[in-house]
N, CA and C of each residue as an Amber inpcrd file, in Angstrom:
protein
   231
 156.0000000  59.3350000 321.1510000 155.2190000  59.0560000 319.9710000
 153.8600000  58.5210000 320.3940000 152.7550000  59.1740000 320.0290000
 151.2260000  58.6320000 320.0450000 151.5390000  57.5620000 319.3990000
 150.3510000  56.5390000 320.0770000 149.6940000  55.7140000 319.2280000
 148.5850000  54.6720000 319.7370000 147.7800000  54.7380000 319.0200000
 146.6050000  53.9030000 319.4800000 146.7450000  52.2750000 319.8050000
 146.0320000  51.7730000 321.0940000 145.8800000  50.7150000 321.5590000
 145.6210000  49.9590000 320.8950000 144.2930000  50.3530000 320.1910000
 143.1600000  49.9750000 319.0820000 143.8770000  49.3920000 317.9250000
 144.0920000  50.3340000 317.3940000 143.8110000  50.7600000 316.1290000
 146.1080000  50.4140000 315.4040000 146.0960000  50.6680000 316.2640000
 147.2870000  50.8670000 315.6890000 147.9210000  51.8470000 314.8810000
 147.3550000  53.1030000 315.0550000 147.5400000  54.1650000 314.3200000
 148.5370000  55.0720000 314.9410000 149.9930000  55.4320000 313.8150000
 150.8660000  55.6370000 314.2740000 151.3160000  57.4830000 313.9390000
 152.3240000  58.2590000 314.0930000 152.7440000  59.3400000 313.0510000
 152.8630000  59.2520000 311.4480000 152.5460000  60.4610000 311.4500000
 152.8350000  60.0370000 309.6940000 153.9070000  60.9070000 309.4140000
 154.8420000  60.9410000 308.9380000 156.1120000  61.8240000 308.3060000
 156.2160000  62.1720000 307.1780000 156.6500000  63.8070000 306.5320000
 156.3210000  63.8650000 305.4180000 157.6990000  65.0920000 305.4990000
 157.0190000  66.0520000 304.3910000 157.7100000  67.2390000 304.0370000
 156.9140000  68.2530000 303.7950000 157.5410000  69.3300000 304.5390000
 156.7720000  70.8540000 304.2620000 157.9810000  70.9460000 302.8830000
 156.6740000  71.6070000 301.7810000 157.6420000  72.0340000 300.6450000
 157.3560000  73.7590000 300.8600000 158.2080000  74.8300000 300.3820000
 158.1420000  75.4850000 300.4440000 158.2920000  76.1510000 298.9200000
 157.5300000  77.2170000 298.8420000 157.9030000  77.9830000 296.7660000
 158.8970000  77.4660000 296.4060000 160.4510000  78.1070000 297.2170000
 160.9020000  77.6280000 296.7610000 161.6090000  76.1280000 296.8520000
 160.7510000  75.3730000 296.9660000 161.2620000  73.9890000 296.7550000
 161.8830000  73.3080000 297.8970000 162.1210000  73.7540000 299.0400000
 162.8840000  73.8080000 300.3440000 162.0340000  72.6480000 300.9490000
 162.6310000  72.0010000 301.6550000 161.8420000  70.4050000 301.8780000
 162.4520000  70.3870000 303.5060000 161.7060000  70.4750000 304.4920000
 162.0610000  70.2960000 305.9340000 160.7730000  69.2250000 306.2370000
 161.1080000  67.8630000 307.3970000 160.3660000  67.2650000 308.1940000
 159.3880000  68.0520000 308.5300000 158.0400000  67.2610000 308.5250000
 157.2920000  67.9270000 309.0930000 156.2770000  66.3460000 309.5660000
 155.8330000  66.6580000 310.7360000 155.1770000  65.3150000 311.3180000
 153.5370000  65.4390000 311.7810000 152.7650000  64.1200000 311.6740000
 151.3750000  64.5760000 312.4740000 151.5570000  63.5180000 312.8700000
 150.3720000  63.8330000 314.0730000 150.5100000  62.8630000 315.1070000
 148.8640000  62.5640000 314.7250000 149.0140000  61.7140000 315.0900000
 147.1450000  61.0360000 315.2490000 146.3130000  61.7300000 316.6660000
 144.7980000  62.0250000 316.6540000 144.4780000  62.4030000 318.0990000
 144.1270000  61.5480000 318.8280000 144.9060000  60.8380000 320.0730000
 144.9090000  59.7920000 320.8110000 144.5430000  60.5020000 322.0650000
 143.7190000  59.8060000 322.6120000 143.0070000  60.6670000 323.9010000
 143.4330000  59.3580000 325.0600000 143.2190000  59.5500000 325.9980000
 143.7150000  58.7030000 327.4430000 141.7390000  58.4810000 327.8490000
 141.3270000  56.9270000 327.4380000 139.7930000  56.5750000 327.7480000
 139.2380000  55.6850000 329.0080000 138.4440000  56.2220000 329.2260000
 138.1560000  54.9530000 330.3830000 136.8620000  54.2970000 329.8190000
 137.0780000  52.9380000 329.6130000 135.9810000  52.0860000 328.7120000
 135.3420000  51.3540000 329.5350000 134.1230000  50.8620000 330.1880000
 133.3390000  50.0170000 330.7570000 133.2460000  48.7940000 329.7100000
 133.7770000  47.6270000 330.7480000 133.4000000  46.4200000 329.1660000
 132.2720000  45.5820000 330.2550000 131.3110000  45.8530000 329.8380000
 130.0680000  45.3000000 330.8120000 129.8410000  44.0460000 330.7540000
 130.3440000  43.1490000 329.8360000 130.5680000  41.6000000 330.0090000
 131.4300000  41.0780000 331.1870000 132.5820000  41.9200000 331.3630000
 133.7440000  41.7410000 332.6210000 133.3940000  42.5760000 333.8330000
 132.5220000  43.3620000 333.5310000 132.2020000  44.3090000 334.8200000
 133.3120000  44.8970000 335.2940000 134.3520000  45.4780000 334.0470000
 134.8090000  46.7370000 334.5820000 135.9120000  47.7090000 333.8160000
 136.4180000  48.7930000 334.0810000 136.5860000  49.3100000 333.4440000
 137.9200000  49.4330000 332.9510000 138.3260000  49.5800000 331.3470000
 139.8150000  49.6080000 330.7610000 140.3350000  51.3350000 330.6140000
 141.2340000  51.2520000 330.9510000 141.7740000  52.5760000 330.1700000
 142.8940000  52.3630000 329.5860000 142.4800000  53.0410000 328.0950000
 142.9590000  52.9250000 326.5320000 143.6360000  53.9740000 326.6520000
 144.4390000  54.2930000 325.7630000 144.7950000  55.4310000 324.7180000
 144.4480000  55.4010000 323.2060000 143.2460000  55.4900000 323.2600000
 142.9050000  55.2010000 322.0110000 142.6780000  56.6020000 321.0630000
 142.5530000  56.4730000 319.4060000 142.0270000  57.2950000 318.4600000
 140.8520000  57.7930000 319.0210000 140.2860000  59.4240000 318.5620000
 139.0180000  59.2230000 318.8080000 137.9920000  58.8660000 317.6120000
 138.6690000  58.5130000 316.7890000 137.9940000  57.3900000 315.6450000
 137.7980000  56.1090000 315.9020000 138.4080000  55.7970000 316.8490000
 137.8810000  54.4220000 317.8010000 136.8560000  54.8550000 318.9210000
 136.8900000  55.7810000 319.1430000 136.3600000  56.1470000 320.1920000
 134.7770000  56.0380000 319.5470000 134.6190000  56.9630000 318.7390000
 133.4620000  56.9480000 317.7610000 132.7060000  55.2590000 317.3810000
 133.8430000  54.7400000 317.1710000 133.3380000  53.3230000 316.6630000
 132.8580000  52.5770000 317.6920000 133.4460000  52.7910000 318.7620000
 133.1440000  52.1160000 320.2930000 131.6910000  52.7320000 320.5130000
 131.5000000  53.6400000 320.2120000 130.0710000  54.3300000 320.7510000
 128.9800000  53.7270000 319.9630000 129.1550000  53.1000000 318.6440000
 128.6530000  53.0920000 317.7650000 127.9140000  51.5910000 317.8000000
 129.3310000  50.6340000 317.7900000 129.1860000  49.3150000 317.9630000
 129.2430000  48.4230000 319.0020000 129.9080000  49.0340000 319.8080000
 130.3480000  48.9270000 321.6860000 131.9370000  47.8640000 321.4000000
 132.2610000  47.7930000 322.4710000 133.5170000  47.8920000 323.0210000
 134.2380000  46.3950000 322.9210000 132.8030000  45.4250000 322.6900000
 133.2970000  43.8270000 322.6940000 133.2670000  43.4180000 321.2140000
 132.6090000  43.9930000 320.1200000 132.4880000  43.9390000 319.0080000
 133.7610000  44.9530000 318.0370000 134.0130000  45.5090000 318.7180000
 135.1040000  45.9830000 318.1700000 136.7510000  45.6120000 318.2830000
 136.5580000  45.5570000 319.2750000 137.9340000  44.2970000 319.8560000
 137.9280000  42.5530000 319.1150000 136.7760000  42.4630000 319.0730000
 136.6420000  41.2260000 317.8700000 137.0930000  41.1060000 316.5180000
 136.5570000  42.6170000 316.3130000 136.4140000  42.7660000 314.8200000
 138.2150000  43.2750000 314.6320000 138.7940000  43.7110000 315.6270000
 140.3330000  43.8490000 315.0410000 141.1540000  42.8120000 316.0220000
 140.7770000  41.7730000 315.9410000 141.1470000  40.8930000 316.9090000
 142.0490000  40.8720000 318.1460000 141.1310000  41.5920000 319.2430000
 142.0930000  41.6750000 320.5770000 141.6450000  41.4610000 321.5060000
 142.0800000  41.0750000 322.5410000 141.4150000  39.8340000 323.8490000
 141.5590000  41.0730000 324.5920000 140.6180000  41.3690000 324.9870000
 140.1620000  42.6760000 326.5230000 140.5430000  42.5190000 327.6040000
 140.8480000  40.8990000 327.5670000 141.2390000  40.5040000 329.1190000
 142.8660000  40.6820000 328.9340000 143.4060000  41.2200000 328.0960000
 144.7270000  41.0170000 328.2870000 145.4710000  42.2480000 328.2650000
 144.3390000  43.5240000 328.1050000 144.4100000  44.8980000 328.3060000
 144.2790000  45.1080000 330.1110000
């Protein structure tokens, strides 16, 4: 099972319906990529499995502000 470091983003489970009404599992997975993050305050580098919707946000806001903002200590990655 994927799931993000970050983010916490897990599968989602549902049902394929079919015409006629026929209901089988059907699953998505989130796209979790394998990252290598520079945290330039610590001088060096993490590797995540993170969303690439984190990934995006990391680019955006950087890597120490985002770990803040969903409260998680870098040093303990």
């Amino acid at each position: 099972m994927a799931k993000c470091e970050l983010t916490g983003k897990r599968r989602l489970v549902g049902n394929n319906v079919s015409h006629a009404n026929n209901r089988t599992k059907k699953v998505q997975n989130p796209n979790v990529q394998k990252k290598r993050v520079y945290v330039p305050e610590e001088g060096r580098f993490v590797t995540l499995r993170i969303s690439t919707r984190a990934m995006r946000t990391i680019d955006k806001i950087g890597i120490r502000a985002y770990a803040h903002k969903l409260g998680i200590d870098l040093k303990s990655l």
